[in-house]
C-alpha positions as CSV (number, residue, x, y, z in Angstrom):
1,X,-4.7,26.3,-4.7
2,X,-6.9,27.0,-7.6
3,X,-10.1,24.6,-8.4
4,X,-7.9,23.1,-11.3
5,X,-5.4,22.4,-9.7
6,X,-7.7,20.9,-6.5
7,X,-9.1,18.7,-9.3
8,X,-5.6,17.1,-10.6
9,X,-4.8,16.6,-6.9
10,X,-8.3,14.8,-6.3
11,X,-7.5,12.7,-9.5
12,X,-4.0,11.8,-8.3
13,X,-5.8,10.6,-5.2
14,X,-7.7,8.5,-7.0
15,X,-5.6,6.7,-9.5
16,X,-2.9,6.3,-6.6
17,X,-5.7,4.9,-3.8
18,X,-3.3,6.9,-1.4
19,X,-2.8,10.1,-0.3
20,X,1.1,9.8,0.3
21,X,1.4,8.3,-3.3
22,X,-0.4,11.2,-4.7
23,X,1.8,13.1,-2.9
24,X,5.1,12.1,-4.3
25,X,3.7,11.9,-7.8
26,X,3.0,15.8,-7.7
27,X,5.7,16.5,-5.6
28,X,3.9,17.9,-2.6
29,X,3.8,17.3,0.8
30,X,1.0,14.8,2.3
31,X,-0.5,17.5,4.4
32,X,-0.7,19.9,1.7
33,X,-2.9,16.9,-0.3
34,X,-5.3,16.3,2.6
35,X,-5.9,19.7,2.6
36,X,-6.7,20.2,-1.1
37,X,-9.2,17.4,-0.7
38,X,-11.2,18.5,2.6
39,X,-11.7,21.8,0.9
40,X,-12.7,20.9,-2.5
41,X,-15.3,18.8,-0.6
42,X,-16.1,21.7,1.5
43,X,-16.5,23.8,-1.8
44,X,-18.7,21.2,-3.4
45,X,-20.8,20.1,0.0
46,X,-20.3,16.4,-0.2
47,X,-17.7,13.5,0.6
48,X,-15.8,12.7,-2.3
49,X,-13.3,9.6,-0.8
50,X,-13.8,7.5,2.1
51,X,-10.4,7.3,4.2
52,X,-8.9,4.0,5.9
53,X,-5.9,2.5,7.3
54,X,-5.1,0.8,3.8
55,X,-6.4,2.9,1.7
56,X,-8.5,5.6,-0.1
57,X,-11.4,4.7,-2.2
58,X,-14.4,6.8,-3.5
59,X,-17.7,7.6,-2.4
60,X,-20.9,7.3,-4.6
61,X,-20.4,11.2,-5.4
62,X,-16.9,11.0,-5.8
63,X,-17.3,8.4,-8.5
64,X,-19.8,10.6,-10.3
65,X,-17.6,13.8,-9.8
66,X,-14.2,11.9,-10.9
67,X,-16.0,10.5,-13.8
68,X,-16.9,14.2,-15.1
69,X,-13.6,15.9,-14.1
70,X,-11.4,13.9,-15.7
71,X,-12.0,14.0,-19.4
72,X,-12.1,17.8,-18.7
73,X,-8.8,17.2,-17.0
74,X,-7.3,15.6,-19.5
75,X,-8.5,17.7,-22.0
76,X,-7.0,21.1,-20.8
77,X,-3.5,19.0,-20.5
78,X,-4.0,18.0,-23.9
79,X,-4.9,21.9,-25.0
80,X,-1.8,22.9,-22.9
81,X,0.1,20.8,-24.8
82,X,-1.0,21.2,-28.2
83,X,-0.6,25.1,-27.2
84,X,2.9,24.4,-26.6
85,X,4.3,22.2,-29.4
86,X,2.4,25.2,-32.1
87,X,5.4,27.1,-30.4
88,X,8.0,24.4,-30.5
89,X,8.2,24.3,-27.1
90,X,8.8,20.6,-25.7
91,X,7.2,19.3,-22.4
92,X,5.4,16.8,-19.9
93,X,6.0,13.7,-19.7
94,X,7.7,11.1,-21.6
95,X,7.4,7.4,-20.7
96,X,10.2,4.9,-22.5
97,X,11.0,1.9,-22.3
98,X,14.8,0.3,-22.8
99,X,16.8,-2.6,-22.2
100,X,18.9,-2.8,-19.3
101,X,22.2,-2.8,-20.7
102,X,22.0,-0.5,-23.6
103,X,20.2,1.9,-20.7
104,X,22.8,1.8,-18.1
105,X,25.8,2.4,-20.9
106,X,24.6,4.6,-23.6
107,X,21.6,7.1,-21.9
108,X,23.0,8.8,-19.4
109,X,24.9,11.1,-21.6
110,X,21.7,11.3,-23.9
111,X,19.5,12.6,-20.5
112,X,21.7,14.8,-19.1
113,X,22.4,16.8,-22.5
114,X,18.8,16.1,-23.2
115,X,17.7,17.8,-20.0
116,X,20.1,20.6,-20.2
117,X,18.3,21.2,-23.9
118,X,14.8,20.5,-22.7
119,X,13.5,21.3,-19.2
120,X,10.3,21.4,-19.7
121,X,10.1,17.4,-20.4
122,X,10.3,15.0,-17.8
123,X,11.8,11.6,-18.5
124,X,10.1,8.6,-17.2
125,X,12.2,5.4,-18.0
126,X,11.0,1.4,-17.8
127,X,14.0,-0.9,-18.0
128,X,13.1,-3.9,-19.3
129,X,15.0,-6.3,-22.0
130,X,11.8,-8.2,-23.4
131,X,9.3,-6.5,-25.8
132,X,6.5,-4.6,-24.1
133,X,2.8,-3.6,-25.4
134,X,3.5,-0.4,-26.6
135,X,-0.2,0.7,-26.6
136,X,-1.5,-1.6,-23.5
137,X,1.6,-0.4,-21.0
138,X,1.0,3.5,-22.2
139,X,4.8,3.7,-23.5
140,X,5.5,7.4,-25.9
141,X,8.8,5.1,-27.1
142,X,10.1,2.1,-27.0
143,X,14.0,1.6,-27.4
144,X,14.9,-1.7,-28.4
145,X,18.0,-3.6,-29.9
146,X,16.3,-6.7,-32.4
147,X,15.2,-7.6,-35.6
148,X,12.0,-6.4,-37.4
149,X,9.0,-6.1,-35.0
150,X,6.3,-8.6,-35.5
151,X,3.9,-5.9,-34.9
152,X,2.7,-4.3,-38.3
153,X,0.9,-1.9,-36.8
154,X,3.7,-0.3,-34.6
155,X,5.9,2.2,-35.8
156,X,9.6,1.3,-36.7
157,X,12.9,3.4,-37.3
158,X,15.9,1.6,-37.2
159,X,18.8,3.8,-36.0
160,X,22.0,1.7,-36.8
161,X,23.3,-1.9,-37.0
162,X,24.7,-3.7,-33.7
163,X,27.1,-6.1,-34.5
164,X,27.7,-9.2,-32.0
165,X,29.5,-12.0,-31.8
166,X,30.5,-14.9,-29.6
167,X,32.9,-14.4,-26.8
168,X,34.2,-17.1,-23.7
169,X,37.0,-16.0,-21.2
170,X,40.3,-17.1,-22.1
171,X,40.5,-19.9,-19.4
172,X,37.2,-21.7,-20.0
173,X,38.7,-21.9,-23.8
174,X,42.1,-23.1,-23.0
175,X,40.5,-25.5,-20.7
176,X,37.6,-26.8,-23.0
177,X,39.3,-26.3,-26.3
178,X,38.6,-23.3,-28.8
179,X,36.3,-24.1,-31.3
180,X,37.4,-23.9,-34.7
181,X,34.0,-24.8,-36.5
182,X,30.4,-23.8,-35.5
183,X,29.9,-28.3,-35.1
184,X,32.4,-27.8,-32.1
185,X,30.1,-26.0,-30.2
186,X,28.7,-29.0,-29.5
187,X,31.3,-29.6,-26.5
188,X,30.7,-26.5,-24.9
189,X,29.0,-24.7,-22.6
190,X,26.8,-22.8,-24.5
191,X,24.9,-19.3,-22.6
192,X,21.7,-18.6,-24.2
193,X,19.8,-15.5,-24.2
194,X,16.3,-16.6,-23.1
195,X,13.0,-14.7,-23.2
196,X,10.2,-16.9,-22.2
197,X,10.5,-20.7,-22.7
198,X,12.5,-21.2,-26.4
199,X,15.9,-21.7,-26.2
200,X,18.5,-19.2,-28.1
201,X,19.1,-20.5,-32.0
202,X,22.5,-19.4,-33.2
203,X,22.4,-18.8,-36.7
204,X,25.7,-18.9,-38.2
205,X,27.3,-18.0,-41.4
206,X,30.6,-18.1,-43.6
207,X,29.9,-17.4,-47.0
208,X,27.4,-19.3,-48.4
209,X,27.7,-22.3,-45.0
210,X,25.1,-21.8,-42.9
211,X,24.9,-23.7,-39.6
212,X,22.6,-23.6,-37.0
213,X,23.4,-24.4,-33.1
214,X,20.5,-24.5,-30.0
215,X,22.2,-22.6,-27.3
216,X,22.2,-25.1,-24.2
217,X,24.3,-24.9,-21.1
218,X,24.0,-24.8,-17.5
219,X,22.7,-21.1,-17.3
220,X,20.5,-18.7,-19.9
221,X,19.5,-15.3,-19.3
222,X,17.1,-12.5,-20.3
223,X,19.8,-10.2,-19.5
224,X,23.3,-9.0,-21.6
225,X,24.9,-8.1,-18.8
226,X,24.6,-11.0,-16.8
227,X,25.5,-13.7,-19.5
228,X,28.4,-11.3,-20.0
229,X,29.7,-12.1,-17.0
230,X,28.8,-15.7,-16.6
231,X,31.6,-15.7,-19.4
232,X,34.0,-14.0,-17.6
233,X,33.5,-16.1,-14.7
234,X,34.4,-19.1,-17.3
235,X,31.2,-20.6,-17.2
236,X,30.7,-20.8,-21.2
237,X,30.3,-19.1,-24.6
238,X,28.0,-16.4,-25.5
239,X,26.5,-14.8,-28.0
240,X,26.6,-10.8,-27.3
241,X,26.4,-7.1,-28.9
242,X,30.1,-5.8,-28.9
243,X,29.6,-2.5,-27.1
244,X,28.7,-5.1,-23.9
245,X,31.9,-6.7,-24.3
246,X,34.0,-3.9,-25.5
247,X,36.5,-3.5,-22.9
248,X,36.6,-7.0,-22.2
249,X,37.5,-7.7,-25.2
250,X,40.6,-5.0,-25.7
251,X,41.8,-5.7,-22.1
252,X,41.8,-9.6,-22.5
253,X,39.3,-10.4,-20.4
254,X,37.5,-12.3,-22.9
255,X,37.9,-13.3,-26.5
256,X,35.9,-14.1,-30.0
257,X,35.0,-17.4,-30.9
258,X,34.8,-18.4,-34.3
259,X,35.9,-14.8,-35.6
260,X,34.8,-16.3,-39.1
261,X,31.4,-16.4,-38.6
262,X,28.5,-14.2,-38.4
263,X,24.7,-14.0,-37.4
264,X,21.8,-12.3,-38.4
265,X,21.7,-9.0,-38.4
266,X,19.5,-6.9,-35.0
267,X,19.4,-3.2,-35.0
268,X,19.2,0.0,-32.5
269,X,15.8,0.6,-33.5
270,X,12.9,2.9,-32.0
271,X,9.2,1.9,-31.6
272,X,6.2,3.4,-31.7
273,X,2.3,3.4,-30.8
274,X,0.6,3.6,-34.4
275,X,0.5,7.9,-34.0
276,X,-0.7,9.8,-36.7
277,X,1.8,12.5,-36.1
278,X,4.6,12.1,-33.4
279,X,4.2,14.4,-30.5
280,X,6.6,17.0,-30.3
281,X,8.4,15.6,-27.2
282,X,8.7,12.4,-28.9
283,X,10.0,13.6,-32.0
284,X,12.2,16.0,-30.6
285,X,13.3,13.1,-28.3
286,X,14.1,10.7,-31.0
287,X,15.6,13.1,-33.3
288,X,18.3,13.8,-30.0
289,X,18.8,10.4,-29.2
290,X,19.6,9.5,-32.7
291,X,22.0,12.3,-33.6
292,X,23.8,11.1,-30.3
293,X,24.5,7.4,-31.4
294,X,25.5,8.8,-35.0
295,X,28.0,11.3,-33.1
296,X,29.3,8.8,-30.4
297,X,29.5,5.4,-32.2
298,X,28.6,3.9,-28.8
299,X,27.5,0.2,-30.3
């Protein structure tokens, strides 16, 4: 193994604290690892790491050496790169985040075409439904379903409109009554979609009547797919995107509450760290993922 190459491993080694971590990061074989390291350290004369049970930590001259290598790491990455995209050629790594739902439903399609197109380009997903720090958890992307971001500084490109609407199970409604104005909500089980302490706000409107109604029942959720089927199971009314309740909807399962009505309007939207210029991967990324929902008509 060539000294660059002995230096990513030694770097690996260090962010990861383990040997077998750094491992399956680079996709090699522990041995192979504690081999790289014992001879980069007898190349360079000193101990770099100090071993244990629990785990691996640095030595006085491996904190010096680690401190020098690594910007020149990164830098020749970064060159690589930049070498690449001036030939249009997309690659590395590419860390997004993306709600659970929308994840599990619409990107599998998108990856595996994606892939096919794009080799090069490894695809690191996050699922999570809340907002993330963009900058602060190192995302390229962020895929989110909401309205506008409170963040001026992040970079925002809405993709297309997701309608929702509220839905309860047949039996819950023919038990509890169907609600024929946004007041009669009041009697019901309502099952909010909660991300830290407030409580969901259903804004309504019919025309120019606007109504408001606070979300309260026996069960909230930061997750679509689990309120989804909390109203299946007849436990309430909620407040969903369509393409969640889709097939429930055409099958029986579950039906629209106050079909009159509407709320606010959230979007498929993709976010941004505040990048001069998008890197190639993300760009070419976004531009795929885009012409996908466009084509498909998934939400």
């Amino acid at each position: 193994m060539g000294e660059l190459e002995s230096i990513r491993v030694f770097l690996a080694v260090v962010e990861q604290q383990s040997f077998a971590a750094a491992a399956r990061q680079l996709g090699l074989t522990p041995p192979s690892v504690t081999r790289t390291i014992a001879a980069l350290e007898a190349q360079l004369g000193v101990q770099l790491l100090i071993r244990t049970t629990r785990q691996v930590s640095l030595t006085s001259a491996g904190a010096v050496y680690a401190a020098r290598v690594a910007p020149l790491s990164e830098g020749l990455s970064e060159a690589a790169e930049e070498t690449r995209e001036a030939q249009g050629i997309t690659s590395g790594l590419l860390r997004i985040s993306v709600p659970t739902s929308l994840a599990v439903r619409v990107l599998p399609a998108v990856l595996s075409q994606f892939a096919a197109l794009y080799p090069q380009t490894h695809v690191a997903l996050n699922l999570d439904d809340n907002f993330v720090d963009i900058v602060e958890d190192d995302y390229d992307l962020a895929i989110r379903i909401s309205g506008p971001p409170s963040d001026k500084s992040t970079i925002w490109r809405k993709i297309c409109r997701v309608h929702r609407l509220l839905v309860a199970a047949p039996g819950y409604l023919a038990a509890r009554g169907t609600p024929r104005t946004p007041g009669d909500l009041a009697g019901h089980a309502c099952l909010g979609y909660r991300s830290g302490a407030a409580t969901e706000t259903w804004e309504l409107s019919n025309g120019a009547s606007r109504r408001s109604h606070k979300a309260e029942g026996p069960f909230s959720a930061d997750n679509g797919d689990l309120l989804a089927q909390l109203a299946l199971n007849g436990e309430g009314i909620a407040l969903l995107p369509r393409f969640i309740v889709a097939e429930d909807l055409a099958a029986g399962r579950l039906a629209e509450v106050l079909p009159g009505w509407s709320v606010p309007e959230i979007w498929l939207t993709l976010y941004y760290p505040p990048y001069e210029r998008l890197p190639l991967r993300v760009a070419t990324f976004s531009d795929f993922f885009e012409a996908h929902v466009r084509e498909t008509r998934p939400l």
